[in-house]
Each structure stands twice: as structure tokens, then as C-alpha cells.
SETOR-864587 format. One record per residue: residue in one letter; y, z, x of N, C-alpha, C in turn. Coordinates in nm, 3 decimals, padded with zeros to 5 digits, m for minus. Atoms other than C-alpha are relative to their C-alpha. Last residue first. Layout:
pt zadren = A ny = Y nz = Z nx = X cay = Y caz = Z cax = X cy = Y cz = Z cx = X;
...
# end
This chain:
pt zadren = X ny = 00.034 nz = 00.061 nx = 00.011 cay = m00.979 caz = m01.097 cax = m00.251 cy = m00.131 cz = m00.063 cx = 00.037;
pt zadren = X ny = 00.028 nz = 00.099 nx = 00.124 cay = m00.743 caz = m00.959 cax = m00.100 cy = m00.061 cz = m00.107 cx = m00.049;
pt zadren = X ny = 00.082 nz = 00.135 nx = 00.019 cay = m00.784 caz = m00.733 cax = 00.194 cy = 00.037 cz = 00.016 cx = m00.155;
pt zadren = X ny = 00.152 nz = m00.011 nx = 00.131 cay = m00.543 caz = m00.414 cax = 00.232 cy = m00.044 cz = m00.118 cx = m00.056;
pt zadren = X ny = 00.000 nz = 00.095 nx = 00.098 cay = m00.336 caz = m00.454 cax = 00.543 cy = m00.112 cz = 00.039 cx = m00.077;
pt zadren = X ny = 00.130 nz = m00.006 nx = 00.142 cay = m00.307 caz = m00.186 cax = 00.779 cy = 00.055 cz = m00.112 cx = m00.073;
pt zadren = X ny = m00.024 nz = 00.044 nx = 00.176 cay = m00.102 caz = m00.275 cax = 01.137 cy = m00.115 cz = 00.061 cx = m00.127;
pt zadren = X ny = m00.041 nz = 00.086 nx = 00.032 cay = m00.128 caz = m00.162 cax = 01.519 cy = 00.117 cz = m00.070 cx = m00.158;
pt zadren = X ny = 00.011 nz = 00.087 nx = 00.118 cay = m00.340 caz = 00.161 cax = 01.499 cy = 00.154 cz = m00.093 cx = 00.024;
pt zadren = X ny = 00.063 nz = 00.141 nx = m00.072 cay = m00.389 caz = 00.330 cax = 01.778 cy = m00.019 cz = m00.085 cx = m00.099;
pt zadren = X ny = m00.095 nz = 00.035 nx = m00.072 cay = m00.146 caz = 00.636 cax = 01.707 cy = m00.057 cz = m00.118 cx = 00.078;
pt zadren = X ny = m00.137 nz = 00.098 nx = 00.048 cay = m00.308 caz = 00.654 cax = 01.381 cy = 00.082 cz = m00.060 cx = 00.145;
pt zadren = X ny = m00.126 nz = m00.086 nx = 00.019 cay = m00.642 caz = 00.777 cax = 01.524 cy = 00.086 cz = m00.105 cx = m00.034;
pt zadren = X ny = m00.075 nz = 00.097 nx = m00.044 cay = m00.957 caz = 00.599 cax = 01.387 cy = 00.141 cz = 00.041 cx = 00.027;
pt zadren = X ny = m00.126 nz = m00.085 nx = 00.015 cay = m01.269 caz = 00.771 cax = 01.209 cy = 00.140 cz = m00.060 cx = 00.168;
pt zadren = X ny = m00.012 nz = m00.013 nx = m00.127 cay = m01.553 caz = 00.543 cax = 01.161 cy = 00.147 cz = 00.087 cx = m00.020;
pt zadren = X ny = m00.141 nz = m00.088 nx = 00.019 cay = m01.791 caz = 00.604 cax = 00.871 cy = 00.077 cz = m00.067 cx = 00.175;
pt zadren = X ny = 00.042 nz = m00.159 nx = 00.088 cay = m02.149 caz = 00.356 cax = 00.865 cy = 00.187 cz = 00.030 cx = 00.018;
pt zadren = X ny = m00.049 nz = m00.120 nx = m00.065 cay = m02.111 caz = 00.091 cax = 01.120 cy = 00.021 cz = 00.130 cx = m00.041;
pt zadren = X ny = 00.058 nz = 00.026 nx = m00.103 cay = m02.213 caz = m00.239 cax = 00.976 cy = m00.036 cz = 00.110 cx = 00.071;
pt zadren = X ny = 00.107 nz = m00.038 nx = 00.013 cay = m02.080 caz = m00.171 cax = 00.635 cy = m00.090 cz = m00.004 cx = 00.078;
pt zadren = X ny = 00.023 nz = 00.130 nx = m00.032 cay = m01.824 caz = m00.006 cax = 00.689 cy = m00.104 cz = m00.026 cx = 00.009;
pt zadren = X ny = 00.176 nz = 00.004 nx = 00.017 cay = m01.669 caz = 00.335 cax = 00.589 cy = m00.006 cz = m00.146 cx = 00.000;
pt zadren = X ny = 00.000 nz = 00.139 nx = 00.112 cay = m01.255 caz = 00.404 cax = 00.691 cy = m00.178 cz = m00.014 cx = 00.012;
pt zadren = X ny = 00.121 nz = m00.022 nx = 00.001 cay = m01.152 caz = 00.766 cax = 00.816 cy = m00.022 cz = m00.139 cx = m00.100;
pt zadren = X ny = 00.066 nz = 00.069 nx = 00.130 cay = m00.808 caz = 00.720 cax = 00.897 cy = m00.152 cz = 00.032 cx = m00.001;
pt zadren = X ny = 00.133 nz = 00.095 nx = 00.047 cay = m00.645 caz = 00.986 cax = 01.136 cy = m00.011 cz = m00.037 cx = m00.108;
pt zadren = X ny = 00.009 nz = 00.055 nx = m00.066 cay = m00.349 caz = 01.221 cax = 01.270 cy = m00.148 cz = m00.120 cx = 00.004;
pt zadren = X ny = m00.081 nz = 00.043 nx = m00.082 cay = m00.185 caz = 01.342 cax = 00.975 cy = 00.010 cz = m00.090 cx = 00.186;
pt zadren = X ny = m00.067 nz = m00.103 nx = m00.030 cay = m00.491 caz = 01.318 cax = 00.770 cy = 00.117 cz = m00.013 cx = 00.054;
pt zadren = X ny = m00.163 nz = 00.029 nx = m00.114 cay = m00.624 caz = 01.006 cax = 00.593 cy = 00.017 cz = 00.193 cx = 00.022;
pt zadren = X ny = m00.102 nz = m00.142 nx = m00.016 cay = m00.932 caz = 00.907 cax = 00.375 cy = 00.108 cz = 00.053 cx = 00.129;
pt zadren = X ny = 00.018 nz = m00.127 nx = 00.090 cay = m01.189 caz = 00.693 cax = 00.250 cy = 00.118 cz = 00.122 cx = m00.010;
pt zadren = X ny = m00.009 nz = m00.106 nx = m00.105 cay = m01.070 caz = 00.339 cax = 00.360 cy = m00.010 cz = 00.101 cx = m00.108;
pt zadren = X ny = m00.073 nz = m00.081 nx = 00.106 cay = m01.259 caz = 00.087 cax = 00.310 cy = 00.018 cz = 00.136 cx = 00.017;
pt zadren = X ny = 00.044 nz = m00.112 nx = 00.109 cay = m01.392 caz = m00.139 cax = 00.546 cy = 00.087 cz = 00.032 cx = m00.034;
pt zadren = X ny = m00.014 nz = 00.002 nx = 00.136 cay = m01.267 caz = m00.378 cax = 00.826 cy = m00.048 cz = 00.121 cx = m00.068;
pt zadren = X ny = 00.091 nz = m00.085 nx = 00.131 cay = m01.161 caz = m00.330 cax = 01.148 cy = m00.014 cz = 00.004 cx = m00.102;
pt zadren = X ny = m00.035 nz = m00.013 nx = 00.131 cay = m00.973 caz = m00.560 cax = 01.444 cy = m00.143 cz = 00.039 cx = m00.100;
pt zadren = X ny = 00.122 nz = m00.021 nx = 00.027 cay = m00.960 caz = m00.513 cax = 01.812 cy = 00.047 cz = 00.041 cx = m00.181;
pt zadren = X ny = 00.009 nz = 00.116 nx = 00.066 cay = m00.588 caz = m00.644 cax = 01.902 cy = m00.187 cz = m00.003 cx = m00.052;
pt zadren = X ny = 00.103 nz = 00.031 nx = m00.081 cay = m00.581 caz = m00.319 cax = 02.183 cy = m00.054 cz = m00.150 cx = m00.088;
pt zadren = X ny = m00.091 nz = 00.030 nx = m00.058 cay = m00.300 caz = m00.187 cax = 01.903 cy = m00.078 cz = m00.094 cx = 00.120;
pt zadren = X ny = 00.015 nz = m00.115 nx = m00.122 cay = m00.582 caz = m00.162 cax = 01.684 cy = 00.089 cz = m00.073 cx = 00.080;
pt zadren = X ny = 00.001 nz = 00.050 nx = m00.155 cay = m00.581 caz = m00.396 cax = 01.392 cy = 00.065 cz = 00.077 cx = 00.106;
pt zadren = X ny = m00.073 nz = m00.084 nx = m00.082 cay = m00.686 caz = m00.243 cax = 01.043 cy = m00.001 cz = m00.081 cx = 00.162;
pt zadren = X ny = m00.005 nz = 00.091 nx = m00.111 cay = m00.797 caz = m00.476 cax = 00.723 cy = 00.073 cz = 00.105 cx = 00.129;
pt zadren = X ny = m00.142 nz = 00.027 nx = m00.101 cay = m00.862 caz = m00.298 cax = 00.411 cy = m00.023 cz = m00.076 cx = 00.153;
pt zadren = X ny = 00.043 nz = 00.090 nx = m00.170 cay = m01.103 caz = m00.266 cax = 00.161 cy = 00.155 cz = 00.001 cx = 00.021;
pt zadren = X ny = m00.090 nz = 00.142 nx = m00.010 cay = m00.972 caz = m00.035 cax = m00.142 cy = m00.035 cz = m00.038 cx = 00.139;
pt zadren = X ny = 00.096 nz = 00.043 nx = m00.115 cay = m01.120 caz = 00.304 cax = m00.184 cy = m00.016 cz = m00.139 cx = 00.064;
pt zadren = X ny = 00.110 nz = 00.108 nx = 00.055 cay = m00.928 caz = 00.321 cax = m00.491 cy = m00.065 cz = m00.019 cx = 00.082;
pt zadren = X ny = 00.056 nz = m00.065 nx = 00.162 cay = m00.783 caz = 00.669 cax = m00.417 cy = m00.083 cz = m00.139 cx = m00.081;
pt zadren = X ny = 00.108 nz = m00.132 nx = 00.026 cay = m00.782 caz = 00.593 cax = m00.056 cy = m00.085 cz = 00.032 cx = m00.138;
pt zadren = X ny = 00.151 nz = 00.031 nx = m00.109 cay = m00.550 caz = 00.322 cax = m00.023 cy = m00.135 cz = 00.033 cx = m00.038;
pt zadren = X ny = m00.004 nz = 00.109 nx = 00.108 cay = m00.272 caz = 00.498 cax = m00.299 cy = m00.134 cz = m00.121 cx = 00.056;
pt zadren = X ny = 00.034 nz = m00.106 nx = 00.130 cay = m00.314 caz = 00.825 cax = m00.068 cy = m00.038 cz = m00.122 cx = m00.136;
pt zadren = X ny = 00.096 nz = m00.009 nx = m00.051 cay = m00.244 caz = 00.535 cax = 00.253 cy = m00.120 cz = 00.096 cx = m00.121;
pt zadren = X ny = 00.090 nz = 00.081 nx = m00.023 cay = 00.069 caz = 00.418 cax = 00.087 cy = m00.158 cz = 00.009 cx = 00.022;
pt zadren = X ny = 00.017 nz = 00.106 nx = 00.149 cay = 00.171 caz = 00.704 cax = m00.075 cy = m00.082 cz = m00.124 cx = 00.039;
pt zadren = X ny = 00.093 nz = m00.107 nx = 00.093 cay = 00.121 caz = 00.922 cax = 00.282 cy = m00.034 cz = m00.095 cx = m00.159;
pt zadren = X ny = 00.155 nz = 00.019 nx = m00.091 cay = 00.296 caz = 00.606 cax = 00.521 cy = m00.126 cz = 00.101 cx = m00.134;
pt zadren = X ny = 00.088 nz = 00.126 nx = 00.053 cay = 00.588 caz = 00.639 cax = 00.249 cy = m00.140 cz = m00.074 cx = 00.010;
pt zadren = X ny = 00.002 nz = m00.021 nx = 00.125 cay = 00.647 caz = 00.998 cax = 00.266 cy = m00.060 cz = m00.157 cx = m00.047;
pt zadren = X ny = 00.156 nz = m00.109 nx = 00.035 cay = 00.596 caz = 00.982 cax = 00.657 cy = m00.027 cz = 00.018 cx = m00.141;
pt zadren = X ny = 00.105 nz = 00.125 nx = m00.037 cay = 00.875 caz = 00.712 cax = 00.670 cy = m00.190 cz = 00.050 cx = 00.008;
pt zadren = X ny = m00.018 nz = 00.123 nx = 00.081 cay = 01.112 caz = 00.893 cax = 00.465 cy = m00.136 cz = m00.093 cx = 00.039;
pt zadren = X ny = 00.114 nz = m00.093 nx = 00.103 cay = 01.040 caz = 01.206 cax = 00.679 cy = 00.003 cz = m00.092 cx = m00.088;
pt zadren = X ny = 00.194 nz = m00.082 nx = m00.074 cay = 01.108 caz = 01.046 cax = 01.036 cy = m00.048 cz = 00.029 cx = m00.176;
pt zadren = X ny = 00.062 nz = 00.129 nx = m00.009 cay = 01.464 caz = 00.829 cax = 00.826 cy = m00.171 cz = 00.078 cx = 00.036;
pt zadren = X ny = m00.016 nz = 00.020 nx = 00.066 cay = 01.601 caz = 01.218 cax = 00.774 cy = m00.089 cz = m00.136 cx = m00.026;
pt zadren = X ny = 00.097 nz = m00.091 nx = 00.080 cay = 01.512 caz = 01.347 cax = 01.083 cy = 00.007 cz = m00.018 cx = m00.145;
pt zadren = X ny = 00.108 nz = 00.032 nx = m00.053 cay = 01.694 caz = 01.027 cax = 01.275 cy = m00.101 cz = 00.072 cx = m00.075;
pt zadren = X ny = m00.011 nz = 00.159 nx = 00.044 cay = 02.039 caz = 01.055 cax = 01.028 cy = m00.178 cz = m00.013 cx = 00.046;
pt zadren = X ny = 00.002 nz = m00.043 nx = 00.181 cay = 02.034 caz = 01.461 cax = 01.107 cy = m00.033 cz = m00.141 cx = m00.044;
pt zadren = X ny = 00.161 nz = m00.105 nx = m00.033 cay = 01.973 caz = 01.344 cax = 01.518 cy = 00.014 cz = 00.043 cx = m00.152;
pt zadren = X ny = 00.101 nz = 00.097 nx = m00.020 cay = 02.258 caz = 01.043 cax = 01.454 cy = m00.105 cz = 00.075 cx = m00.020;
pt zadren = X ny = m00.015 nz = 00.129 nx = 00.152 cay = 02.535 caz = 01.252 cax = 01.291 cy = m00.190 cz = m00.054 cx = 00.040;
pt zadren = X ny = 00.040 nz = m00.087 nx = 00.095 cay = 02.438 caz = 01.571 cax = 01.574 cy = 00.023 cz = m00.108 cx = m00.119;
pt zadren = X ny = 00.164 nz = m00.071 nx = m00.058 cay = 02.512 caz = 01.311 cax = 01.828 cy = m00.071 cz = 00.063 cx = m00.130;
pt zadren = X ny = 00.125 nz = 00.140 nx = 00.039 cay = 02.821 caz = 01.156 cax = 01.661 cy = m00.140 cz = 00.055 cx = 00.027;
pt zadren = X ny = 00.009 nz = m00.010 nx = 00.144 cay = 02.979 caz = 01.528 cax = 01.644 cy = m00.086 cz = m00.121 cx = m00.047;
pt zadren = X ny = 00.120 nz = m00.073 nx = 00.038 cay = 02.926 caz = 01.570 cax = 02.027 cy = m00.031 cz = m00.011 cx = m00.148;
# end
């Protein structure tokens, strides 16, 4: 039982590491309003810039399509266009 409780303290430890980095990344996104590239698990791919993030959404503006708001749990990959 002592490995168990190692691994589940080890697992909630890595969960908040990876939410601290997802937030910088996406906060660091945001604050320049920075084009980006988003591909939907469904391989449907989105451009614009993204305005803004909650815990369960992007809100990215485009210019075809005005605002679109985009849950995370259908999101694939972000890449931020270069160039």
C-alpha cells in the first residue's frame, strides 16, 4: 500500500506542474496576442490569435470568423506561428 500512496503524491505533484506550465505558456500567448496555430483532436486546424484562456477554454480571434472560443479538452496541439 505504501507504493500506491508514493505514486498518487508523485501523480498530484506532476497534474500541478503541468497546469503551471500549460497557464505560463498560454498567459505568455495571450499577453502578446501572438498568432498561433491550434489542431483539434478531429485534425481540423485553427489559426488566429489567441486572446485568452480559462481552465476550460481558448478564446482565439480570426480573421475570417470573428472570436471563436475552443474547449481544451479538444485541442490536439498549440503552436505559435512564425513568421
Amino acid at each position: 500500500m505504501s507504493i500506491w500512496k508514493t505514486q498518487k503524491k508523485s501523480t498530484k505533484v506532476s497534474t500541478a506542474l503541468e497546469e503551471h506550465s500549460e497557464r505560463i505558456f498560454l498567459d505568455c500567448l495571450a499577453a502578446n496576442q501572438s498568432p498561433i496555430t491550434i489542431f483539434l483532436i478531429g485534425g481540423i486546424r485553427l489559426e488566429g490569435n489567441l486572446m485568452g484562456s480559462d481552465e476550460f477554454t481558448i478564446l482565439i480571434s480570426t480573421q475570417n470568423k470573428g472570436e471563436q472560443m475552443i474547449y481544451k479538452h479538444s485541442i490536439a496541439t498549440i503552436c505559435n506561428k512564425i513568421g
